[in-house]
PDB file of N, H, CA, C and O in Angstrom:
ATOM      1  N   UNK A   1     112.948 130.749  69.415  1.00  0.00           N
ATOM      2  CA  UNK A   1     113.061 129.836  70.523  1.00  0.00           C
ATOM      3  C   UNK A   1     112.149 130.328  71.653  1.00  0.00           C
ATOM      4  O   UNK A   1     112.179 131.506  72.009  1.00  0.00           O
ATOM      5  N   UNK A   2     111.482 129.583  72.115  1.00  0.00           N
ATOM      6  H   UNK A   2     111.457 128.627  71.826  1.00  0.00           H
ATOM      7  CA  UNK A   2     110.816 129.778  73.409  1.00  0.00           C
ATOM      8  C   UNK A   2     111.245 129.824  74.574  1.00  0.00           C
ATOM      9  O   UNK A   2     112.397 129.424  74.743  1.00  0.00           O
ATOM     10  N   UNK A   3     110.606 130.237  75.553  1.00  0.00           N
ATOM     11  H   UNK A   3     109.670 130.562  75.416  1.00  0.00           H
ATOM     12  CA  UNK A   3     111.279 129.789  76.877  1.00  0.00           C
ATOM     13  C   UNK A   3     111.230 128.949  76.958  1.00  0.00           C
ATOM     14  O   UNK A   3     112.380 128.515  76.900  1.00  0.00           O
ATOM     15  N   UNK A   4     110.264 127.865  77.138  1.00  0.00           N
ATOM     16  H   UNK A   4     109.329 128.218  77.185  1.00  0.00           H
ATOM     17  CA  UNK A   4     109.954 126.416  77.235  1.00  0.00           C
ATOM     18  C   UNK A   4     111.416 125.538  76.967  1.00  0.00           C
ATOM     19  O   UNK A   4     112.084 124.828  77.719  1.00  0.00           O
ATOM     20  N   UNK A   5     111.628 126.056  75.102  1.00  0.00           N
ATOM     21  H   UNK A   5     111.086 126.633  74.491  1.00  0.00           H
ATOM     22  CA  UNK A   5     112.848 125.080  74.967  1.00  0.00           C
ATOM     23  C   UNK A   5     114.016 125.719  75.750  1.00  0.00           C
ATOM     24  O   UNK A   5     115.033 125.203  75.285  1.00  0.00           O
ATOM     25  N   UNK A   6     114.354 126.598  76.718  1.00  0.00           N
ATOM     26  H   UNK A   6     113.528 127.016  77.096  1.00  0.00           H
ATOM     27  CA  UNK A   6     115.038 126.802  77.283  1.00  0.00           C
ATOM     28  C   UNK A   6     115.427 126.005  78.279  1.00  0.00           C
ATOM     29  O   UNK A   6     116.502 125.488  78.584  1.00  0.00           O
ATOM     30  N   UNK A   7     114.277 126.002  78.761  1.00  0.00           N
ATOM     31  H   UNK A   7     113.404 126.422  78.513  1.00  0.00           H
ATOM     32  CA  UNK A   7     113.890 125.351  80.441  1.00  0.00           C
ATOM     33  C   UNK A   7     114.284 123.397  79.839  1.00  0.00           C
ATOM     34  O   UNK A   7     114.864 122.802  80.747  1.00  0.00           O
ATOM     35  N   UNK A   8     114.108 122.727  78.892  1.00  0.00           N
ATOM     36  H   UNK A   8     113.638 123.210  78.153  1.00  0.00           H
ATOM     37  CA  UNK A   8     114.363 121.429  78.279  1.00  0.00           C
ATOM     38  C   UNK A   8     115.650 121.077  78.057  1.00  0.00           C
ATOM     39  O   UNK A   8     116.110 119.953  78.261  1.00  0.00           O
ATOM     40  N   UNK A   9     116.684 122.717  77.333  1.00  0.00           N
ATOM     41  H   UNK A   9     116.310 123.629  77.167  1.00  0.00           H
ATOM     42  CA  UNK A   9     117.871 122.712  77.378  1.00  0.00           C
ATOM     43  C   UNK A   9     118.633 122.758  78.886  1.00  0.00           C
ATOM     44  O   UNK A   9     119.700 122.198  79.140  1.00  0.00           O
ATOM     45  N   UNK A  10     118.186 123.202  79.403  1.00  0.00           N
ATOM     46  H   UNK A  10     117.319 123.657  79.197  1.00  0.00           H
ATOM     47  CA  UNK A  10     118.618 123.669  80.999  1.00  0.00           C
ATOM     48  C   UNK A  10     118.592 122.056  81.641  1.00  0.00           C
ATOM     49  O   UNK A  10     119.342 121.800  82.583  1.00  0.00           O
ATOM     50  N   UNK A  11     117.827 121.159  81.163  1.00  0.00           N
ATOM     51  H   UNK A  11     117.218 121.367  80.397  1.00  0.00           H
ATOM     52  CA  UNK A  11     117.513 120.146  82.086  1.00  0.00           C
ATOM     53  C   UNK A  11     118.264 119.157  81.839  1.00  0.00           C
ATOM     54  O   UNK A  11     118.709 118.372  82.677  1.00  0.00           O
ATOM     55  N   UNK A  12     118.500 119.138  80.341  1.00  0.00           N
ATOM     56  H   UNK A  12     118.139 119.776  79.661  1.00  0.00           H
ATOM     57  CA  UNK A  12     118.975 117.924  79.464  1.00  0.00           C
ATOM     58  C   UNK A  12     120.593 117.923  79.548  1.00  0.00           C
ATOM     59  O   UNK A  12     121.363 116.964  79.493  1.00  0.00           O
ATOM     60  N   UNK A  13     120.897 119.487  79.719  1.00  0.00           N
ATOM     61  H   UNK A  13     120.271 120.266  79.763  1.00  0.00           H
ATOM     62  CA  UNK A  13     122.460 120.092  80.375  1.00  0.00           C
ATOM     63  C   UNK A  13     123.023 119.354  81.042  1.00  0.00           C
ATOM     64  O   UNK A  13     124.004 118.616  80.947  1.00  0.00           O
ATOM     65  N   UNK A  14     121.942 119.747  82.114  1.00  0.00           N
ATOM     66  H   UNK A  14     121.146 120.346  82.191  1.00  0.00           H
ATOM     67  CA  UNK A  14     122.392 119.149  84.108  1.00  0.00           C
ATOM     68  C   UNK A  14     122.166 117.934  83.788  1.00  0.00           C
ATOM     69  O   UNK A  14     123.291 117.450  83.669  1.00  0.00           O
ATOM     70  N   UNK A  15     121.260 116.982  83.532  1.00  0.00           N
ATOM     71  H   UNK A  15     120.346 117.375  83.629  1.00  0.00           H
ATOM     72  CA  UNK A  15     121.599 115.931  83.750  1.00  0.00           C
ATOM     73  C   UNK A  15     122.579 115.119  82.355  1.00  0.00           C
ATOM     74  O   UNK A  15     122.995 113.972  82.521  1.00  0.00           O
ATOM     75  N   UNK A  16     122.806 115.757  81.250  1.00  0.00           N
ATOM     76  H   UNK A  16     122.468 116.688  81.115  1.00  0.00           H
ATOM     77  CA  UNK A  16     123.922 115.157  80.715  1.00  0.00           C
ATOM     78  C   UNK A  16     125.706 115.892  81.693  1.00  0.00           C
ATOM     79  O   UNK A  16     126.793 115.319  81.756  1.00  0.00           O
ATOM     80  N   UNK A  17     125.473 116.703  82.039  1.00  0.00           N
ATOM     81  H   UNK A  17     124.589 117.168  81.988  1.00  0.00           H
ATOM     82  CA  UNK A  17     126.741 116.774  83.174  1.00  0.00           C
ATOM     83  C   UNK A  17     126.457 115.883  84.031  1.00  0.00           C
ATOM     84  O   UNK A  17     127.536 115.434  84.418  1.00  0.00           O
ATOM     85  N   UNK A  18     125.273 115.162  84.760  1.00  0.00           N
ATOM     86  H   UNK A  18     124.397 115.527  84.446  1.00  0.00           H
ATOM     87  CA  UNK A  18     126.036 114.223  85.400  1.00  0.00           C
ATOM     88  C   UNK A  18     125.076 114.692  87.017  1.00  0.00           C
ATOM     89  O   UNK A  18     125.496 114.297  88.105  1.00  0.00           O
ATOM     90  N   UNK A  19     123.866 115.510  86.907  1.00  0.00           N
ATOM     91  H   UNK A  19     123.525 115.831  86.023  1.00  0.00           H
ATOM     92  CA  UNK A  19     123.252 115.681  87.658  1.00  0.00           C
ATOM     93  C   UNK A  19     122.257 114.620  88.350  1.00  0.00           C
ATOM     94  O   UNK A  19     121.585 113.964  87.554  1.00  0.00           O
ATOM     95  N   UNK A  20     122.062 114.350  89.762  1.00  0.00           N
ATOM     96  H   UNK A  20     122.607 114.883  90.409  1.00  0.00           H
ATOM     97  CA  UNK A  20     120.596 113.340  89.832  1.00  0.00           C
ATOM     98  C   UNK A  20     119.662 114.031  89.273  1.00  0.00           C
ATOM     99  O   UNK A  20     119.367 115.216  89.115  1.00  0.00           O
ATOM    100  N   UNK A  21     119.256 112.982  89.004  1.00  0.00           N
ATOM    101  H   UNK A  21     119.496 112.019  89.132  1.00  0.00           H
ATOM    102  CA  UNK A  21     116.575 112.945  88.645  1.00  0.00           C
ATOM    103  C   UNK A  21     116.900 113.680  89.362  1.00  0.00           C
ATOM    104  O   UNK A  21     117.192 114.802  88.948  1.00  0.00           O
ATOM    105  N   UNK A  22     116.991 113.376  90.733  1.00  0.00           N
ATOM    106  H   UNK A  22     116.754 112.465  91.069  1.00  0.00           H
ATOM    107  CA  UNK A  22     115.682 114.324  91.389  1.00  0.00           C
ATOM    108  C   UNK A  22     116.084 115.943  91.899  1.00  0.00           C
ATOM    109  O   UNK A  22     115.435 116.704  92.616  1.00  0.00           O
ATOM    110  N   UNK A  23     117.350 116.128  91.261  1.00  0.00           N
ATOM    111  H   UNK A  23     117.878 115.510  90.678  1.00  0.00           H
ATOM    112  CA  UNK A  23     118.143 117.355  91.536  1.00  0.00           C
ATOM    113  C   UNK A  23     117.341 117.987  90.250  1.00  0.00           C
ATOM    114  O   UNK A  23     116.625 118.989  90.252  1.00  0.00           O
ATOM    115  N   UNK A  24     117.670 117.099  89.122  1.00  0.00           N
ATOM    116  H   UNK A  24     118.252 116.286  89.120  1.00  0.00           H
ATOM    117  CA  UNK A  24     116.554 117.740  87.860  1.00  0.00           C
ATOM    118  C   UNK A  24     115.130 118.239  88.063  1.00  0.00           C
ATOM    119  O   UNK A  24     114.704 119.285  87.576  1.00  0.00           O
ATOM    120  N   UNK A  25     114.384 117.344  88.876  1.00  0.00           N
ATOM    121  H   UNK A  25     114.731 116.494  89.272  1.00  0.00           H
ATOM    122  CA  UNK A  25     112.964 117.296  89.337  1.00  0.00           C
ATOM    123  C   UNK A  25     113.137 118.688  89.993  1.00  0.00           C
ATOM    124  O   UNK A  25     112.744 119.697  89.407  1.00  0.00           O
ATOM    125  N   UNK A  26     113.603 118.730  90.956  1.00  0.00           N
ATOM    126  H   UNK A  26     113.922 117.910  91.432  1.00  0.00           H
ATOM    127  CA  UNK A  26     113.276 120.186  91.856  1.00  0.00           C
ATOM    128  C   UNK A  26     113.574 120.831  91.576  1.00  0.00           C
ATOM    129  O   UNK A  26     113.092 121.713  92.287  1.00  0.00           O
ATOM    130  N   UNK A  27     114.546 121.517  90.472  1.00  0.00           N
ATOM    131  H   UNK A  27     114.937 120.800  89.895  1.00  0.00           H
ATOM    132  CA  UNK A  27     114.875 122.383  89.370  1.00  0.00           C
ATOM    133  C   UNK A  27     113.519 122.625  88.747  1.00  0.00           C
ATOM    134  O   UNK A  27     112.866 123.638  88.998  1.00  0.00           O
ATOM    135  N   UNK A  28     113.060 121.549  87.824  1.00  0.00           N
ATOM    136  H   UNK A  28     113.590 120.726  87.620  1.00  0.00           H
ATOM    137  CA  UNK A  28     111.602 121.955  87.244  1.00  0.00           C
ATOM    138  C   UNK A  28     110.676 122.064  87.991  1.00  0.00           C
ATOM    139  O   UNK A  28     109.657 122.651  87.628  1.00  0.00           O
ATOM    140  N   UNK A  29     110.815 121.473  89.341  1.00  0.00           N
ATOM    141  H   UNK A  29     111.643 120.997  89.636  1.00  0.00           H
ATOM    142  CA  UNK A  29     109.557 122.071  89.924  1.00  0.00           C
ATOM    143  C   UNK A  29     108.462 121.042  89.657  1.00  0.00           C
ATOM    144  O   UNK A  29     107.344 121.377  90.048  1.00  0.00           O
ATOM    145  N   UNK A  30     108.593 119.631  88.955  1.00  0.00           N
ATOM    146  H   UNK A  30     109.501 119.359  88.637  1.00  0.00           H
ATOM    147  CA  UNK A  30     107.809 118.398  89.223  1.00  0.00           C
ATOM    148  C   UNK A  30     107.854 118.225  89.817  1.00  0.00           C
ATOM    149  O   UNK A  30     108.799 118.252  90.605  1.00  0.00           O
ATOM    150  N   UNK A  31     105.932 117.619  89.984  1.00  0.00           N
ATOM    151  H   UNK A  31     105.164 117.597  89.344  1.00  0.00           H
ATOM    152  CA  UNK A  31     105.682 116.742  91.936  1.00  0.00           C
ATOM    153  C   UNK A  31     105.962 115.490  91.565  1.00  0.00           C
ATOM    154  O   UNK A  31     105.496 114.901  92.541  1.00  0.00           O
ATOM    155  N   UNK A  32     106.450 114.516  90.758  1.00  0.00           N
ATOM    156  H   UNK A  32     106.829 114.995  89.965  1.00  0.00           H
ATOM    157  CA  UNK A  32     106.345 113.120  90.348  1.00  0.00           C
ATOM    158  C   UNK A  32     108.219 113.121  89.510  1.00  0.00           C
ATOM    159  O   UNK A  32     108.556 113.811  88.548  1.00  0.00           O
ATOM    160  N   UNK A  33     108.945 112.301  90.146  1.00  0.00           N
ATOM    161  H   UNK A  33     108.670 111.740  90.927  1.00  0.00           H
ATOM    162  CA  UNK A  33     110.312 111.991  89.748  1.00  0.00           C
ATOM    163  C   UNK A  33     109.267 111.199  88.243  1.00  0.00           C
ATOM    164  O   UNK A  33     109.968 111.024  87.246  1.00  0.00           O
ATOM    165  N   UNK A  34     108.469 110.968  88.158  1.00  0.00           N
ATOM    166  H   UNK A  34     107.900 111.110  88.968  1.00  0.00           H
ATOM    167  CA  UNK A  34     108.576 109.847  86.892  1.00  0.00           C
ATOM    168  C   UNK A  34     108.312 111.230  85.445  1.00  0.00           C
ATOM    169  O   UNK A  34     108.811 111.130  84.324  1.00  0.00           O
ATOM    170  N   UNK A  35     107.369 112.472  85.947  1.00  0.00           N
ATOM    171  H   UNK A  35     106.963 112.554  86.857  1.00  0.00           H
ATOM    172  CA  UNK A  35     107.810 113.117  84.597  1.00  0.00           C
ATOM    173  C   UNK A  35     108.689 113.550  84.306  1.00  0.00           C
ATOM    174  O   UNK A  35     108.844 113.980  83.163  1.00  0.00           O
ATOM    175  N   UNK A  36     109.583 113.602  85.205  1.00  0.00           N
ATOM    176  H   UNK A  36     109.457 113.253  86.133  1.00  0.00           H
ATOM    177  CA  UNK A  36     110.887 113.849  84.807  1.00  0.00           C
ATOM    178  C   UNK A  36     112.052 112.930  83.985  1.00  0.00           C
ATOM    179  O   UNK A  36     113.088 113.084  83.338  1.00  0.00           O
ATOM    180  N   UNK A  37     111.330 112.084  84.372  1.00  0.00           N
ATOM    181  H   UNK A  37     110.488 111.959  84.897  1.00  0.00           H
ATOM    182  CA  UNK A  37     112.586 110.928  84.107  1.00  0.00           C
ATOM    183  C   UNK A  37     111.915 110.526  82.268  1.00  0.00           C
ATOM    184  O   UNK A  37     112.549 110.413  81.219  1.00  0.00           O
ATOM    185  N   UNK A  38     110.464 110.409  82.538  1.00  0.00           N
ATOM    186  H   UNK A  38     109.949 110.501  83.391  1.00  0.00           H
ATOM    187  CA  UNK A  38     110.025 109.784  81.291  1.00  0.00           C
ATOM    188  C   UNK A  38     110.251 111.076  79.915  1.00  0.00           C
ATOM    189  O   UNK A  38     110.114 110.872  78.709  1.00  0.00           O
ATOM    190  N   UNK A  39     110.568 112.176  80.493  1.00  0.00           N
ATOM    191  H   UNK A  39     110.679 112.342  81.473  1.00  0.00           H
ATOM    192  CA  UNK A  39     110.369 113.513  79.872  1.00  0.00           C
ATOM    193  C   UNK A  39     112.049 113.597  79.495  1.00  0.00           C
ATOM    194  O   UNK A  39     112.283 113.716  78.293  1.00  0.00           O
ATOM    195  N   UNK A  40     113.024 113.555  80.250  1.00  0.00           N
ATOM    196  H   UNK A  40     112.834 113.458  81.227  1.00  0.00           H
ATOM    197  CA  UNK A  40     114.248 113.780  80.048  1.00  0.00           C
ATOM    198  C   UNK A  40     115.581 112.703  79.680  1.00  0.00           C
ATOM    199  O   UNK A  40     116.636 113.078  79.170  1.00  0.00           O
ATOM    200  N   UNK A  41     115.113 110.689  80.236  1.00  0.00           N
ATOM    201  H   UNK A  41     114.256 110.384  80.651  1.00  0.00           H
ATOM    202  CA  UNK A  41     116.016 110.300  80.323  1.00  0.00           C
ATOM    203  C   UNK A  41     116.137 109.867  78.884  1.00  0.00           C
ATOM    204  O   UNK A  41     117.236 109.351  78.684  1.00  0.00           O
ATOM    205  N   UNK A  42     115.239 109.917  77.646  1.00  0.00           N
ATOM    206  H   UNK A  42     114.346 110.336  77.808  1.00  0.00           H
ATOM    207  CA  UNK A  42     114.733 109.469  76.788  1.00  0.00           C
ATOM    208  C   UNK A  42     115.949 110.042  75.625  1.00  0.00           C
ATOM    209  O   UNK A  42     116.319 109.352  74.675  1.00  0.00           O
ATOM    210  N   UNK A  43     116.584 111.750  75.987  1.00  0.00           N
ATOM    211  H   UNK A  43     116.283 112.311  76.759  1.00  0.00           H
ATOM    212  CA  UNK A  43     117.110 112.390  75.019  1.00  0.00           C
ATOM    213  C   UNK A  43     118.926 111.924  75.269  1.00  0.00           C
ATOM    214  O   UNK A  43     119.842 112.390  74.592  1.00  0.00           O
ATOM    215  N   UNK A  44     119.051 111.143  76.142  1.00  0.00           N
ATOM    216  H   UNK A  44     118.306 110.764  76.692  1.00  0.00           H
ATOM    217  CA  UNK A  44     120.312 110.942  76.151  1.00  0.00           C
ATOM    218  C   UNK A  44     120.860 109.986  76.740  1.00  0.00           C
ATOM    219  O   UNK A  44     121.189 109.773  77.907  1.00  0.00           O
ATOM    220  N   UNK A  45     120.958 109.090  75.213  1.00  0.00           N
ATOM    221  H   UNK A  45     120.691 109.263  74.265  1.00  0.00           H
ATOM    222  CA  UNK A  45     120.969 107.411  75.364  1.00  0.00           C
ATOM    223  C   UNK A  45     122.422 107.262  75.742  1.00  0.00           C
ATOM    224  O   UNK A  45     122.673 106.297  76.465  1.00  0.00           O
ATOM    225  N   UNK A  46     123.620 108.194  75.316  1.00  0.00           N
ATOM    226  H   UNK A  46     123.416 108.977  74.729  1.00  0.00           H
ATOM    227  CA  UNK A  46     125.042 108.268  75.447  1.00  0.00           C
ATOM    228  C   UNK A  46     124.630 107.336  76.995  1.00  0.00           C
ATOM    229  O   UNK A  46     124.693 106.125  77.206  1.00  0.00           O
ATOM    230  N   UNK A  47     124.192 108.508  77.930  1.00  0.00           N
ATOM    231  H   UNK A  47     124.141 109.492  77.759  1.00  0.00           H
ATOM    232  CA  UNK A  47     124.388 108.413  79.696  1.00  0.00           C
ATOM    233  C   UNK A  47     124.130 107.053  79.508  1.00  0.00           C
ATOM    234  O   UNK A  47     125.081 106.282  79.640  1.00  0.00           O
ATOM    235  N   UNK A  48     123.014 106.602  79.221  1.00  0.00           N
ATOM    236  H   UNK A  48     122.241 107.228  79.113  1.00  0.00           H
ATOM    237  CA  UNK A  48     122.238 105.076  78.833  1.00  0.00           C
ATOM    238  C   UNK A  48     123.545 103.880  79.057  1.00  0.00           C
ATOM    239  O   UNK A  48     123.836 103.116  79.977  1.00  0.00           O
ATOM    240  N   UNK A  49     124.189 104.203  77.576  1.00  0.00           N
ATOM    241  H   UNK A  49     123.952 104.824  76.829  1.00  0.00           H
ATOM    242  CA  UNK A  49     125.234 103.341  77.307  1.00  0.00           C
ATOM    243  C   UNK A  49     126.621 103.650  78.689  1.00  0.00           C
ATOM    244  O   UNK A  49     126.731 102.833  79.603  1.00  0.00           O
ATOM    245  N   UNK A  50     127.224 104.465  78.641  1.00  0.00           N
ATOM    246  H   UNK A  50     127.134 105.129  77.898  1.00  0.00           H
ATOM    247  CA  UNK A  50     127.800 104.881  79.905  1.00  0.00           C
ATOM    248  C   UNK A  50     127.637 104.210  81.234  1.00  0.00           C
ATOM    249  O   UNK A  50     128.449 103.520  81.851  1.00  0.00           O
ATOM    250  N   UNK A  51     126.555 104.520  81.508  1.00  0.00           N
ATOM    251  H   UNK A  51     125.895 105.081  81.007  1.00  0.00           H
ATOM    252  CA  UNK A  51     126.130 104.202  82.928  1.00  0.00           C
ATOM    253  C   UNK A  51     126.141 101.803  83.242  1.00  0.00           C
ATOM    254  O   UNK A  51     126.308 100.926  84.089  1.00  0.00           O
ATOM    255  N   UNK A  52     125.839 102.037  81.856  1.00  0.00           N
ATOM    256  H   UNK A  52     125.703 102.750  81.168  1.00  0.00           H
ATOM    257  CA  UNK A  52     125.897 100.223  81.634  1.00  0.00           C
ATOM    258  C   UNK A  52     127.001  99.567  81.596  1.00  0.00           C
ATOM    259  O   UNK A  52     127.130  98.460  82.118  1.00  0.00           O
ATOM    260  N   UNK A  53     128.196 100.366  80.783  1.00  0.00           N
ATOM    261  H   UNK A  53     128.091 101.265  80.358  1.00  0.00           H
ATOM    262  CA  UNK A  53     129.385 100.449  80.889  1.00  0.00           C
ATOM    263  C   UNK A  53     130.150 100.059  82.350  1.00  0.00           C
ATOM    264  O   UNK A  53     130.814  99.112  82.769  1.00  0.00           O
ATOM    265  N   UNK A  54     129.647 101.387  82.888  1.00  0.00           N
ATOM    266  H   UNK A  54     129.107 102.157  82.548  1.00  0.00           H
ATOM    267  CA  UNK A  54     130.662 101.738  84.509  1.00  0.00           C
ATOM    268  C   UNK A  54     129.535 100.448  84.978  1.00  0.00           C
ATOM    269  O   UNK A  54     130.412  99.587  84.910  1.00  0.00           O
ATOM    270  N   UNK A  55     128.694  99.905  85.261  1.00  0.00           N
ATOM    271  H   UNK A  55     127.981 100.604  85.317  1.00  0.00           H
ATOM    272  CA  UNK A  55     127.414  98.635  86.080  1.00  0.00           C
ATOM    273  C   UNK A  55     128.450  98.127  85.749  1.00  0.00           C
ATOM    274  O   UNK A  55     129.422  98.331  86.477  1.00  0.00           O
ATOM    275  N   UNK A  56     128.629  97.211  84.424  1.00  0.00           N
ATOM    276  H   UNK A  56     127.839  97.046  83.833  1.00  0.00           H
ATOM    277  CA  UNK A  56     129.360  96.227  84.040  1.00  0.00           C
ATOM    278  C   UNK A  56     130.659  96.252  84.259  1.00  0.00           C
ATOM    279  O   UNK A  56     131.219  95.185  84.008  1.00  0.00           O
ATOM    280  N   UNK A  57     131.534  97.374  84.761  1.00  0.00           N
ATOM    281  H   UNK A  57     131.079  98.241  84.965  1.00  0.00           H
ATOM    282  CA  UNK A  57     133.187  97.340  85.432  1.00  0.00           C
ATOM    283  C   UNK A  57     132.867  96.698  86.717  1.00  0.00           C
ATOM    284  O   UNK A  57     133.220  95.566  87.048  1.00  0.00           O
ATOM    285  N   UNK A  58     132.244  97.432  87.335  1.00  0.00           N
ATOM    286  H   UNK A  58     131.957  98.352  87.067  1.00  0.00           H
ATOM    287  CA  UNK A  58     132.065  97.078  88.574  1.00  0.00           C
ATOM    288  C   UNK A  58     131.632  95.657  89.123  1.00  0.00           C
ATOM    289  O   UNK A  58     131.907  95.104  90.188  1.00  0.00           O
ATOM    290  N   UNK A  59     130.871  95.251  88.057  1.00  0.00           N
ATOM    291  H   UNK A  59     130.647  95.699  87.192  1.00  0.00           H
ATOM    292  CA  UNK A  59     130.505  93.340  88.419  1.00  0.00           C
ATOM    293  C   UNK A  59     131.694  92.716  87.758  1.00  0.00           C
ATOM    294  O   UNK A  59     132.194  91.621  88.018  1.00  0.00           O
ATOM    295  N   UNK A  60     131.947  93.319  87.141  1.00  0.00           N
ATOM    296  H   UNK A  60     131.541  94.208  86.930  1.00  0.00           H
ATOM    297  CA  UNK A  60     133.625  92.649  86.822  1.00  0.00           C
ATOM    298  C   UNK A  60     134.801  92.371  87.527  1.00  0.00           C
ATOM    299  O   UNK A  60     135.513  91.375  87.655  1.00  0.00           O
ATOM    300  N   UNK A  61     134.819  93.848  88.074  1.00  0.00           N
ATOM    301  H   UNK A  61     134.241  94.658  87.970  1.00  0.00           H
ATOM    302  CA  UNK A  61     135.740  93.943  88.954  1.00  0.00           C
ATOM    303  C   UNK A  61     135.326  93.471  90.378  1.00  0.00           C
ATOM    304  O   UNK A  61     136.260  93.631  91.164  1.00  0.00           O
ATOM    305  N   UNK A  62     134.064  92.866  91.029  1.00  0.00           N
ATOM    306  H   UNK A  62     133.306  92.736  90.391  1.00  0.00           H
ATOM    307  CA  UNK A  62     134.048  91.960  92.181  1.00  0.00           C
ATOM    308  C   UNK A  62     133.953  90.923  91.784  1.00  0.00           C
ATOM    309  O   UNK A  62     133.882  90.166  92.752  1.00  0.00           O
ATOM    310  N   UNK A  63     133.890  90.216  90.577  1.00  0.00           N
ATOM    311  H   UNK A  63     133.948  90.831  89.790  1.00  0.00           H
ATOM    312  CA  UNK A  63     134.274  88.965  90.103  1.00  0.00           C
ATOM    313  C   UNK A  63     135.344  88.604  90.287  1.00  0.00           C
ATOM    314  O   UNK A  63     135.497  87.589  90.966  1.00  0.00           O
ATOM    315  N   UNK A  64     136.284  89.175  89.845  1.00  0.00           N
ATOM    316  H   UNK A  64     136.160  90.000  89.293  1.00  0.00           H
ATOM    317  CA  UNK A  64     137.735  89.079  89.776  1.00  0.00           C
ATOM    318  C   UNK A  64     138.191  88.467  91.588  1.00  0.00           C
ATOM    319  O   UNK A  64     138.728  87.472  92.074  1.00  0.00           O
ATOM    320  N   UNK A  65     137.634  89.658  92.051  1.00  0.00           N
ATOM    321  H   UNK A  65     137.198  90.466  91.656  1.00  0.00           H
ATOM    322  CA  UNK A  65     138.021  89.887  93.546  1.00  0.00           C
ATOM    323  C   UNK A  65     137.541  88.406  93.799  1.00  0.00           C
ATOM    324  O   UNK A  65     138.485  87.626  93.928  1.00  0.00           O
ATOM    325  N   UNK A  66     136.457  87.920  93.885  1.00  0.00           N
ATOM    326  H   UNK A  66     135.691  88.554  93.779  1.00  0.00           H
ATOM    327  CA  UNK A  66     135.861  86.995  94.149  1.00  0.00           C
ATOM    328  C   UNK A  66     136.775  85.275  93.990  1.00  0.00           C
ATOM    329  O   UNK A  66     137.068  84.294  94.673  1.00  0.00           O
ATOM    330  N   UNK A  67     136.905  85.778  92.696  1.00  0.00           N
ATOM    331  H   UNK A  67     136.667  86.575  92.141  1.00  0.00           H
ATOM    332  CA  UNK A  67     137.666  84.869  92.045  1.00  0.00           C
ATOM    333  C   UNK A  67     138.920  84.354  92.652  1.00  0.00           C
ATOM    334  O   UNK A  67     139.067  83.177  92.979  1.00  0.00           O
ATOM    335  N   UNK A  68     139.806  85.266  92.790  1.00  0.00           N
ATOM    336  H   UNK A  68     139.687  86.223  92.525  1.00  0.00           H
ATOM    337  CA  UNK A  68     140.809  85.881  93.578  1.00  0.00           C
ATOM    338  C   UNK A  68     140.730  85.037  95.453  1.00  0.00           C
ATOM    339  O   UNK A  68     141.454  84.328  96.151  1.00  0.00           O
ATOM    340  N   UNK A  69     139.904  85.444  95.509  1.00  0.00           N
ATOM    341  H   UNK A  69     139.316  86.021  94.941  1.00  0.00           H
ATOM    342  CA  UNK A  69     139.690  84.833  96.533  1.00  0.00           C
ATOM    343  C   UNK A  69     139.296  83.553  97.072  1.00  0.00           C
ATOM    344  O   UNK A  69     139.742  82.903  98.018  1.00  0.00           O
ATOM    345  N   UNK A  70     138.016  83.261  95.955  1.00  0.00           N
ATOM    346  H   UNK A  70     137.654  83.789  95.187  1.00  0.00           H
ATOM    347  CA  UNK A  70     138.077  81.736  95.564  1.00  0.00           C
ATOM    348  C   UNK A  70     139.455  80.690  95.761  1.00  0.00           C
ATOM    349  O   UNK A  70     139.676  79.733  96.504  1.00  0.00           O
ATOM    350  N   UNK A  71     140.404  81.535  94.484  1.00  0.00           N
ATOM    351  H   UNK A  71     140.224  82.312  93.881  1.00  0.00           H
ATOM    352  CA  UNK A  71     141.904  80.511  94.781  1.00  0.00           C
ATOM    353  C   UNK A  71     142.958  80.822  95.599  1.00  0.00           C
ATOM    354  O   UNK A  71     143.933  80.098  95.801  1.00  0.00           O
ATOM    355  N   UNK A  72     142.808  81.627  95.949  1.00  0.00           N
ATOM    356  H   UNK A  72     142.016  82.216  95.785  1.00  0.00           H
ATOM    357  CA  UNK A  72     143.376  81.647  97.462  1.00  0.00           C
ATOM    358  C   UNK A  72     143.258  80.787  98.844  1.00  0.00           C
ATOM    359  O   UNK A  72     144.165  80.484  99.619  1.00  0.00           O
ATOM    360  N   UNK A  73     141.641  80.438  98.932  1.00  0.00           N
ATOM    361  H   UNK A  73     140.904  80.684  98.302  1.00  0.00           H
ATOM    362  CA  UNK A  73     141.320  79.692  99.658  1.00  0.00           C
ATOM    363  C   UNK A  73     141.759  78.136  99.122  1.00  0.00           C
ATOM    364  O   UNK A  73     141.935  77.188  99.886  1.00  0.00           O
ATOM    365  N   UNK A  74     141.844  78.102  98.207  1.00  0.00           N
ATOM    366  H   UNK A  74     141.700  78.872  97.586  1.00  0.00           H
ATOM    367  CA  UNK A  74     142.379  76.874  97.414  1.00  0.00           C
ATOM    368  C   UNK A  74     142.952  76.398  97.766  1.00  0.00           C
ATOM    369  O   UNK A  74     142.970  75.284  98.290  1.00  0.00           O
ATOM    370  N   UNK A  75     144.058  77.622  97.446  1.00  0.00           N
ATOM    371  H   UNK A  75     144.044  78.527  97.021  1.00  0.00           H
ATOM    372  CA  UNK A  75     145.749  77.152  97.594  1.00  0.00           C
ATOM    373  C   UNK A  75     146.178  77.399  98.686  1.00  0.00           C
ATOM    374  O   UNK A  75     147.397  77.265  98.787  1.00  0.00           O
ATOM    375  N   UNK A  76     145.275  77.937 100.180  1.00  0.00           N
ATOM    376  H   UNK A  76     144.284  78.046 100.098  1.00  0.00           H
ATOM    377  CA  UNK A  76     145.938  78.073 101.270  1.00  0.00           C
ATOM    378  C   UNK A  76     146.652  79.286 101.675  1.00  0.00           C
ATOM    379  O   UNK A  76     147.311  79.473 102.697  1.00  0.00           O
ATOM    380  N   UNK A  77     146.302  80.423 100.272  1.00  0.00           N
ATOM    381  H   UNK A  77     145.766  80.271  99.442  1.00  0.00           H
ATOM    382  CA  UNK A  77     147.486  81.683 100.391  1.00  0.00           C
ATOM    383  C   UNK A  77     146.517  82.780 101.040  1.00  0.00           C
ATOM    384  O   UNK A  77     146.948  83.899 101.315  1.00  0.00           O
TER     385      UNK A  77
END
């Protein structure tokens, strides 16, 4: 093993725990958030699916609210 794949494991870590880009970025020491992102977000589609997941609660859940509110105004309550 190299150092190299060290420094890839180290990155792919932090941001599968749940770290920002750009907390990753200044860790490696990139001047450009995009090699980081094009370099690291690629190995972990899980976060991918996850992150689309929790988007999609959240437009759900102000739908509802919305909704909610919609018939309220309806019905005067």
């Amino acid at each position: 093993m190299r150092l190299h794949d060290l420094r890839h494991g180290a990155a792919t870590l932090a941001l599968a725990a749940g770290a920002d880009l750009r907390v990753v970025q200044g860790l490696l020491g990139h001047a450009i958030i995009v090699l980081t992102a094009d370099t690291y977000t690629s190995v972990l589609p899980q976060q991918d699916h996850d992150s689309a997941r929790a988007t999609a609660r959240l437009v759900l859940k102000a739908g509802r609210k919305t909704a909610r509110k919609v018939n309220n105004a309806r019905t005067g309550t």
